[in-house]
Structures are given as structure tokens and as C-alpha cells.
Residue frames relative to the residue before (quaternion, step in Angstrom):
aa qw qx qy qz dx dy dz
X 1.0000 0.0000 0.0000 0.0000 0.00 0.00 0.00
X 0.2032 -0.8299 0.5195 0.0105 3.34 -0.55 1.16
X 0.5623 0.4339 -0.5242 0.4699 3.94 0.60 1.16
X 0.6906 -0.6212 0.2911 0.2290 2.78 -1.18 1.30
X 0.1965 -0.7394 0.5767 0.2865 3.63 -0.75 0.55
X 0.1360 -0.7775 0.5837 0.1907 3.40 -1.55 0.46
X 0.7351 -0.4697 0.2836 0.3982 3.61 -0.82 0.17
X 0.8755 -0.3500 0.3014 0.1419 2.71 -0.95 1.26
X 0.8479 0.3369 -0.0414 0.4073 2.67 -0.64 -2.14
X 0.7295 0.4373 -0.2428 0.4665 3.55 0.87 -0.96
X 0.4074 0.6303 -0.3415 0.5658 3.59 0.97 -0.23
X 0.6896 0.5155 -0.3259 0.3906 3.44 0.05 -1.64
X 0.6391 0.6563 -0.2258 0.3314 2.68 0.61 -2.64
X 0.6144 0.6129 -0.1822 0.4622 4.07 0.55 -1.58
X 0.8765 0.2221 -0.1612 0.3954 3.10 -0.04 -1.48
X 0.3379 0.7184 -0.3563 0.4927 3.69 2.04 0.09
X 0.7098 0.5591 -0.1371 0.4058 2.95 0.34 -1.24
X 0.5124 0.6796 -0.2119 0.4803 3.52 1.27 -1.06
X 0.7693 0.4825 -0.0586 0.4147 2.91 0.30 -1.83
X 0.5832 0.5269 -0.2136 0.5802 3.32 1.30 -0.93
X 0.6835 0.5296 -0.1960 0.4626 3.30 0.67 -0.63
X 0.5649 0.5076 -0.2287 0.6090 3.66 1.34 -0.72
X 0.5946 0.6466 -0.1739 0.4451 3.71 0.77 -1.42
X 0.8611 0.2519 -0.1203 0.4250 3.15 0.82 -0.88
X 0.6617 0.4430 -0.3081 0.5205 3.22 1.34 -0.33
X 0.3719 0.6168 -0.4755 0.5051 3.94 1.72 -0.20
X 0.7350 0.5983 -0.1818 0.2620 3.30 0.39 -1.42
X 0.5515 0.5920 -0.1794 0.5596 3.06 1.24 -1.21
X 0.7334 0.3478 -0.3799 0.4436 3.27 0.18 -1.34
X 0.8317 0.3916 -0.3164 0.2343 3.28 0.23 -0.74
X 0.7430 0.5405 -0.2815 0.2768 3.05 1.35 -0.06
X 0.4577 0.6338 -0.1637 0.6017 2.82 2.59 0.26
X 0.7177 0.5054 -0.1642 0.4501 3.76 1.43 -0.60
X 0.6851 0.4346 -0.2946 0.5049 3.62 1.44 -0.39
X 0.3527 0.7024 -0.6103 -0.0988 3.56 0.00 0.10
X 0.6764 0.3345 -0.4573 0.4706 3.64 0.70 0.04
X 0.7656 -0.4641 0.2751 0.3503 3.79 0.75 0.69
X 0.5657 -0.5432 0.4119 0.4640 3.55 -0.96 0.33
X 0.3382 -0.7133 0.6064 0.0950 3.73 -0.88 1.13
X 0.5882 -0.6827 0.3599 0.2416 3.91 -0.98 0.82
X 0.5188 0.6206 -0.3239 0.4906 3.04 2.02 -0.88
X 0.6119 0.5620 -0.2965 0.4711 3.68 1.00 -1.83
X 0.7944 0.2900 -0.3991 0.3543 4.20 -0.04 -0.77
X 0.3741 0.7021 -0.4702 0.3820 3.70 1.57 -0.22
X 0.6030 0.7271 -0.1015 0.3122 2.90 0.92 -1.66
X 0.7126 0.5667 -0.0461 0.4111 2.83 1.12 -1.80
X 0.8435 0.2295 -0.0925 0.4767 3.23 0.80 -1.42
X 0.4982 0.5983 -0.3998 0.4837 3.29 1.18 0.15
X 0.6816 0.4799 -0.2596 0.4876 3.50 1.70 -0.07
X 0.6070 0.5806 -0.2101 0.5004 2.84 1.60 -0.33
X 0.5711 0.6373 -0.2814 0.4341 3.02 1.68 -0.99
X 0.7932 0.3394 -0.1381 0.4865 3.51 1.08 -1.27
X 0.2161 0.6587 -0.4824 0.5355 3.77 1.47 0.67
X 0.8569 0.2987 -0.0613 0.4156 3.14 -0.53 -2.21
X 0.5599 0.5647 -0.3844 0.4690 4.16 0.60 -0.53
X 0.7691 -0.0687 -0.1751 0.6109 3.60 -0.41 1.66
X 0.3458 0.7065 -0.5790 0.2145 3.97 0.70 -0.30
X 0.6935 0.4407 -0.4574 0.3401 3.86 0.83 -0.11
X 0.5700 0.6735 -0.3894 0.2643 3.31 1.12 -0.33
X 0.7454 0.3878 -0.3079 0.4464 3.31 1.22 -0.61
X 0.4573 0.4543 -0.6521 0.3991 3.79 1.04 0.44
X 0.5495 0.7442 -0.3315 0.1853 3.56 0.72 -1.36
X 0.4603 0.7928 -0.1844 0.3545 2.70 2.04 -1.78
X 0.7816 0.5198 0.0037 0.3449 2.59 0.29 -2.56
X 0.6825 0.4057 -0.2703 0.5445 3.68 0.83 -1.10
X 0.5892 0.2963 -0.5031 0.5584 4.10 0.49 0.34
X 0.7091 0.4665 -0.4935 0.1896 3.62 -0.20 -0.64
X 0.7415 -0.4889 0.2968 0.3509 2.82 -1.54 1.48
X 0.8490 0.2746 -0.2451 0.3790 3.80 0.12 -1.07
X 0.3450 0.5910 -0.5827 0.4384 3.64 1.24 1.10
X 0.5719 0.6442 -0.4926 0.1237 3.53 0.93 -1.55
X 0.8117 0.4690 -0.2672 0.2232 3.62 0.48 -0.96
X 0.5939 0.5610 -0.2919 0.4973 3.21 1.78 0.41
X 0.4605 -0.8188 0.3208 0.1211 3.12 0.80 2.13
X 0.7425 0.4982 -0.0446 0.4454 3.46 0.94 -2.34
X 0.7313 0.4305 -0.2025 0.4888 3.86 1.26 -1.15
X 0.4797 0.6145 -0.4760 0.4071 3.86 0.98 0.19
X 0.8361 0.3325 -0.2946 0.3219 3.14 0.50 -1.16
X 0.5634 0.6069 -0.3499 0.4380 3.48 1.45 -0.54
X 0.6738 0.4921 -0.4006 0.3785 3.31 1.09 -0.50
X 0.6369 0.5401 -0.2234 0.5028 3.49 0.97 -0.82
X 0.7731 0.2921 -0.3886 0.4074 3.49 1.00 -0.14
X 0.2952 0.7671 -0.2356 0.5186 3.32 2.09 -0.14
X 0.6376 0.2287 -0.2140 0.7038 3.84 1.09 -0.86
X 0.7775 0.0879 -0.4756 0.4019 3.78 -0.83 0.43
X 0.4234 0.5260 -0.6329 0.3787 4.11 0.45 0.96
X 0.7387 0.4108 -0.1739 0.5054 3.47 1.10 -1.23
X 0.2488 0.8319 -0.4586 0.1891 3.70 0.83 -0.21
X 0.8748 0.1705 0.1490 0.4284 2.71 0.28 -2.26
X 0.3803 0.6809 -0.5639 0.2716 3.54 1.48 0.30
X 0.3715 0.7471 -0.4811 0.2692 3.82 0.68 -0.69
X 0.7330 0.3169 -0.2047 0.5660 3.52 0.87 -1.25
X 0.4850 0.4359 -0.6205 0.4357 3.54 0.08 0.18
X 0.7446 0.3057 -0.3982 0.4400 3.90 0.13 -0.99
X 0.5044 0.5030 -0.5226 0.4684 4.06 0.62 0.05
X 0.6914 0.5179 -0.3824 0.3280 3.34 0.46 -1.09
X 0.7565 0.3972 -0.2272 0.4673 3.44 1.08 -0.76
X 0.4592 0.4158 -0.5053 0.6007 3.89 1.04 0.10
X 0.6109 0.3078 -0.5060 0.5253 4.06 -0.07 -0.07
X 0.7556 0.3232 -0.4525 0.3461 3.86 -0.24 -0.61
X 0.5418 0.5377 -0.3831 0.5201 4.03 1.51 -0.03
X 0.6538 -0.5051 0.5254 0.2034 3.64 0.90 -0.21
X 0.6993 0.3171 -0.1694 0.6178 3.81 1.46 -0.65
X 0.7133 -0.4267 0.5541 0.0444 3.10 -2.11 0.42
X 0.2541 -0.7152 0.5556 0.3395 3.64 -0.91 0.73
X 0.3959 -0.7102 0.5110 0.2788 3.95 1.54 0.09
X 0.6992 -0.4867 0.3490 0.3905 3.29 -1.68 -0.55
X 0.7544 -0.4920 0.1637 0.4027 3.72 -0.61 0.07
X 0.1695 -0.7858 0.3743 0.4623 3.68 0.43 -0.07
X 0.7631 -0.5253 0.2239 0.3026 3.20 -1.19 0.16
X 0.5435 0.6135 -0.2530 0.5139 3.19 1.34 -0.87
X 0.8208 0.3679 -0.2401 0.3652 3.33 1.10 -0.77
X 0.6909 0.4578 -0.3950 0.3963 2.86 1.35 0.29
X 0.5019 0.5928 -0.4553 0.4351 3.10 1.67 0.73
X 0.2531 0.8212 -0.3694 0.3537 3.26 1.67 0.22
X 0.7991 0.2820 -0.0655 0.5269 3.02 0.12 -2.63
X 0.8420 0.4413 -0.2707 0.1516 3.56 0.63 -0.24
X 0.4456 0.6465 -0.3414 0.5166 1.90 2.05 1.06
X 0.5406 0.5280 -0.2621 0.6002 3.29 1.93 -0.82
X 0.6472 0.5028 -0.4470 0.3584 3.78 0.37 -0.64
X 0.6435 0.4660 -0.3657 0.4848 3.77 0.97 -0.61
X 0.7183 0.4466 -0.3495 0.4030 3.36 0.56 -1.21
X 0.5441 0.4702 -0.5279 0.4519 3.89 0.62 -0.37
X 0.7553 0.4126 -0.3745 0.3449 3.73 0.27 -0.43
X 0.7614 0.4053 -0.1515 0.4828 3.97 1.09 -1.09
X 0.8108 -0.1676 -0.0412 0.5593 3.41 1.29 -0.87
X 0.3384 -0.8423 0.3885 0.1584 2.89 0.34 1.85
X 0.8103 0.3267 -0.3410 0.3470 4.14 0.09 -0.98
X 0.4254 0.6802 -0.5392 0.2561 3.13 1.27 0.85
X 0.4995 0.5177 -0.4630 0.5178 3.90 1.04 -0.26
X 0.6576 0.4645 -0.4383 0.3996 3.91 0.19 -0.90
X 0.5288 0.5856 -0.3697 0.4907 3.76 1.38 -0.68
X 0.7591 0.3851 -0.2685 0.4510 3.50 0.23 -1.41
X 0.5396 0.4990 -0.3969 0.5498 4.14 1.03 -0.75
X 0.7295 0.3843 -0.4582 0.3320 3.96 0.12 -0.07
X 0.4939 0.6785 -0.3288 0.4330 3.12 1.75 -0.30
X 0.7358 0.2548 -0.1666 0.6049 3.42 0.60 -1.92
X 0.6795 0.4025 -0.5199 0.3256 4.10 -0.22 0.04
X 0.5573 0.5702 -0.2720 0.5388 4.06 1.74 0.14
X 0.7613 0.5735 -0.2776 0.1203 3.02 0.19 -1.51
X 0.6564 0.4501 -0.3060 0.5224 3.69 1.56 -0.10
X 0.2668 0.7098 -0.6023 0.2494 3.75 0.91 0.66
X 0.8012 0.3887 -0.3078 0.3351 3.29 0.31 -1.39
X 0.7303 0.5201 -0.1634 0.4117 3.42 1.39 -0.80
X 0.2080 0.8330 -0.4286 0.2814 3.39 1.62 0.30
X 0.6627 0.5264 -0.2563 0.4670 3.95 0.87 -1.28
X 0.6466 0.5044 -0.2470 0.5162 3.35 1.15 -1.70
X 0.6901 0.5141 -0.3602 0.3602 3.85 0.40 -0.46
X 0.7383 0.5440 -0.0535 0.3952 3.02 1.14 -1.42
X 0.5617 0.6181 -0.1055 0.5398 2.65 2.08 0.07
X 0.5400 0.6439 -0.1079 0.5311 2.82 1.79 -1.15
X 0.8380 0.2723 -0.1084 0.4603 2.88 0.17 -1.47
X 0.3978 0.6798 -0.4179 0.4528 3.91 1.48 -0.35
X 0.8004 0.4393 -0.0860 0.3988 3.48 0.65 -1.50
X 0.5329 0.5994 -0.3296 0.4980 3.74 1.59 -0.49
X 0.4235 -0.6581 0.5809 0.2236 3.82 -0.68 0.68
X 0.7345 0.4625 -0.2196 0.4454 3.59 0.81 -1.34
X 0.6293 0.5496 -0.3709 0.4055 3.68 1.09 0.49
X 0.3095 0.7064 -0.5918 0.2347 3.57 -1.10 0.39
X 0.7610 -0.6072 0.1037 0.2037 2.81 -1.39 1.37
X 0.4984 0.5662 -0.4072 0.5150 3.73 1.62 0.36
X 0.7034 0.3227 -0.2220 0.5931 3.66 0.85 -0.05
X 0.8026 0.2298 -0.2870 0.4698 3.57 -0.22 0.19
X 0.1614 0.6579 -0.7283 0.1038 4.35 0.63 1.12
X 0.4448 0.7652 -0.3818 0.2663 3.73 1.16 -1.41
X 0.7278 0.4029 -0.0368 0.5537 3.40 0.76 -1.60
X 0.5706 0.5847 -0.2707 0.5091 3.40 0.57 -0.59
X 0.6664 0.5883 -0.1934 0.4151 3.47 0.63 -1.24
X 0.5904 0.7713 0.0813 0.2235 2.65 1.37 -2.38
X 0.8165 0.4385 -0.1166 0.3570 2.68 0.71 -1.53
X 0.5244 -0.7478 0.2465 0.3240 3.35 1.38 -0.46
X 0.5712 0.6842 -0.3319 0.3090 3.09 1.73 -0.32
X 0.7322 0.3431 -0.2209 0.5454 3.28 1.32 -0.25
X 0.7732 0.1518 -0.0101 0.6156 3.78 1.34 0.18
X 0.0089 -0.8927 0.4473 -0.0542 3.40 0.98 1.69
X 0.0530 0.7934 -0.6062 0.0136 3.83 0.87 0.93
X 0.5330 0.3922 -0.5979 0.4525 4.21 1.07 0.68
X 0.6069 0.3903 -0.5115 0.4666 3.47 0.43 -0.08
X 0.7536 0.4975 -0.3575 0.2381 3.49 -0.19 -0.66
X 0.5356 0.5320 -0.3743 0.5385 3.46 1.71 -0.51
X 0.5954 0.6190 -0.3133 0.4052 3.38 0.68 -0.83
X 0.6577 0.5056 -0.1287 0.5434 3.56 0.79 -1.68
X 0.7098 0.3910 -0.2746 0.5175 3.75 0.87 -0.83
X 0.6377 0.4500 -0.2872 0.5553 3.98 0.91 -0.30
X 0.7380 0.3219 -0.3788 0.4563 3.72 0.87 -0.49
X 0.5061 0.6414 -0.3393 0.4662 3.74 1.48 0.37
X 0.7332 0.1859 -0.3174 0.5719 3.68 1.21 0.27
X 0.6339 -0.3793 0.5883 0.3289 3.15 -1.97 0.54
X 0.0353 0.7605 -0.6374 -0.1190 4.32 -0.40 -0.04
X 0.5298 -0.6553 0.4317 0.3218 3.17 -0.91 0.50
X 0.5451 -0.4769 0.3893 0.5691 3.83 -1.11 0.01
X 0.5956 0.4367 -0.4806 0.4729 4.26 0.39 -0.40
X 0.8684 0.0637 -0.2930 0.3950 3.30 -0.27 -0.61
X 0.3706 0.4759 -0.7391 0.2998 3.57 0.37 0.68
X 0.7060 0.5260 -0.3010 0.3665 3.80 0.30 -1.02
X 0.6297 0.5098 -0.3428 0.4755 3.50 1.38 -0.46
X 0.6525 0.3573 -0.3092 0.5924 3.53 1.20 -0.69
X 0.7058 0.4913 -0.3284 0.3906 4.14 0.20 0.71
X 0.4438 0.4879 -0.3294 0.6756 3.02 2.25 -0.53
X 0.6807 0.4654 -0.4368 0.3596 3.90 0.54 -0.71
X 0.6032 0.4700 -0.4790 0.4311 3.43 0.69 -1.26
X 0.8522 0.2878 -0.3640 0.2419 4.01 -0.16 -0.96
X 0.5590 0.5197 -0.5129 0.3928 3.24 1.17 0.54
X 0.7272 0.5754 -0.2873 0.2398 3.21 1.03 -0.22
X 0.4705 0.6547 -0.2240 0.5476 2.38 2.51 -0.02
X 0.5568 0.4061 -0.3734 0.6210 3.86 1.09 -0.06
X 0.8141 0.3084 -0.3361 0.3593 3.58 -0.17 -0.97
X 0.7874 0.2883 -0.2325 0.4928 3.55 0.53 -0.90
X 0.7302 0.5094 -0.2861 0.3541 4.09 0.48 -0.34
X 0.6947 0.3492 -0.1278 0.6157 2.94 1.53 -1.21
X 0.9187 0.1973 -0.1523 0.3065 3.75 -0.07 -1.28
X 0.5359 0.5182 -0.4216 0.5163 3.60 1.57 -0.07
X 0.6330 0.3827 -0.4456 0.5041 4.04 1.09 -0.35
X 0.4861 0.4853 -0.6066 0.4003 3.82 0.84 -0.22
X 0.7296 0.4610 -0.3239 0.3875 3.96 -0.01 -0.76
X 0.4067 0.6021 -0.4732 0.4982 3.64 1.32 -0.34
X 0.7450 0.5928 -0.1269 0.2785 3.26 0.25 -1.85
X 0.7477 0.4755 0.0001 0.4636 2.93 0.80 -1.90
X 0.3161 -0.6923 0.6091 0.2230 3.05 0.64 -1.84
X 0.6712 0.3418 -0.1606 0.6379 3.47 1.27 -1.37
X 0.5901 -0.4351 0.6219 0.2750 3.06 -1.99 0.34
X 0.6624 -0.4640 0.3879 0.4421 3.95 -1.38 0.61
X 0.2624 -0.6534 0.6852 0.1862 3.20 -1.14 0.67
X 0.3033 -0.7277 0.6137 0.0422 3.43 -0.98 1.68
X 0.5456 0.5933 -0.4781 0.3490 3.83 0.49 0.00
């Protein structure tokens, strides 16, 4: 491979920063959008997005660990490949909890399927852009961890048969935001796919932090007027 590699540390540093940057605007939103509390309609919402996220979500690490321009990243194959059967089967945890609410994972929402169609191309043209956008969504509820726990403390329609999803989630027992992190500061990346994995994190920060939680919230799609 014949682009230059740069350090590490500075990379990291960048794509840190990112993440920090997600972290804080997650937060915000949420700590600016509930004042009459988390609503029963809004966590449907939730996990029924989550539901279609995580449902096939191994196929595109799986993706990622055959593609030719992974081959030279000795240390990031195997994490990726075990990385897709941890997440496999979370999908049913958020089914499990729309049955204990009484609701349906329904049809896909839209936003999410501007998601995968966005990931399904990138895995093929610029592949370390999903590993970019996964440091985003396996992070992005650190700062907002209190604000959730809060949330959902204060909802009536919660309890511990509806919310493993979250549970899982949070990371405290299965920190797969550290580990993505820890696995990305373990290779040398090239200059392309450092920039491919920094273009992911900030797209993943509009589509999945900012405008899929506007439709949680809302329900509606952005109003463009």
C-alpha cells in the first residue's frame, strides 16, 4: 500500500475528538427534548430502531474483514469477525422487548434505511468508513448515560422485562466502545482510510445521533421548511 501512513497517536487524537463531539451533541439532545419525560410511544420508537440497526449488522463487519483493503490489517480481522457474532443476535433482545411493550418491530423506518444504504455501498467503495461510523454509534451514549438512566428511572412503562436492549447497551458489562477504539488505536491506517474512517464517524454523527433521534422524538421525519 503506497499512502503514506501517519501516526497513530494523531489519527486517534482526530477521530477522539469526533466521538467527543457526538457525546456531546447526543447528550444535549437528550437533555433538551424530554421535558415531559420519556413517552412510551418515543422508546417504541426507539427500539424498533434499534431493532432494524442490529438485524444483519454482522454482515457488514464480516463484509469488512474479507475486503481486499482490510487484508493488511493483521490485528483488525480477527476483532472484526469476532465483533460480528457478539452483535449478531442483539436484534432479538430489542424484539424481545417490543413483545414485553405489547408492540411490533413494524416495517423499517426510513431513516434507517437510509442508514444501510448508505453502509451497503460504503462497505464496497470505502470500506473503513463503517468502522468510522461504529466508533460513533458503539460511544455515543457515554456522556448521556445519567440522562438515560434518568429517563427511563422516571417512565412508569419501564422495568426490567423491556429494557435487556439497553441494559446490554450501555456498556458496563460489554464495552464494545472501548474495544473499537482499542482495535483502531492497534493499526498503523493508511492516509485513505484514516480519512475514510473520520468521514464515517461525522456521518454517523448527523444521520444516526442527530436525525434518526430527531424521529425517536418527533416521530416525524426533519421538517425541511
Amino acid at each position: 500500500m503506497t499512502d503514506k501512513i501517519q501516526t497513530s497517536s494523531k489519527f486517534m487524537t482526530e477521530l477522539s475528538a469526533l466521538v467527543d463531539k457526538a457525546n456531546i451533541l447526543f447528550a444535549d439532545k437528550l437533555r433538551h427534548n424530554f421535558n415531559d419525560g420519556l413517552q412510551k410511544e418515543q422508546y417504541i420508537r426507539y427500539l424498533q430502531m434499534q431493532y432494524h440497526l442490529t438485524n444483519g449488522v454482522q454482515e457488514t463487519f464480516l463484509a469488512l474483514a474479507s475486503h481486499a483493503e482490510s487484508r493488511v490489517y493483521k490485528k483488525l480481522r480477527p476483532f472484526l469477525i469476532n465483533f460480528a457474532y457478539e452483535e449478531e443476535m442483539h436484534y432479538k433482545l430489542a424484539e424481545k422487548d417490543l413483545k414485553n411493550l405489547d408492540a411490533q418491530p413494524g416495517e423499517m423506518p426510513f431513516l434507517v434505511e437510509v442508514w444501510w444504504a448508505y453502509q451497503k455501498q460504503a462497505i464496497i467503495k470505502k470500506p473503513m468508513e463503517r468502522l468510522g461510523a461504529t466508533a460513533v454509534l458503539e460511544n455515543v451514549g457515554n456522556y448521556a448515560a445519567p440522562i438515560i438512566k434518568e429517563l427511563m428511572g422516571g417512565a412508569s412503562f419501564i422495568n426490567k422485562k423491556n429494557t435487556t436492549f439497553t441494559q446490554v447497551h450501555m456498556h458496563e458489562a460489554l464495552p464494545h466502545g472501548d474495544q473499537i477504539l482499542d482495535a483502531l488505536d492497534a493499526e498503523s491506517f493508511s492516509e485513505k482510510h484514516q480519512k475514510q474512517l473520520l468521514d464515517g464517524a461525522q456521518k454517523a454523527t448527523w444521520l444516526y445521533a442527530s436525525c434518526i433521534y430527531d424521529w425517536i422524538i418527533t416521530g416525524s421525519l426533519p421538517n425541511l421548511n
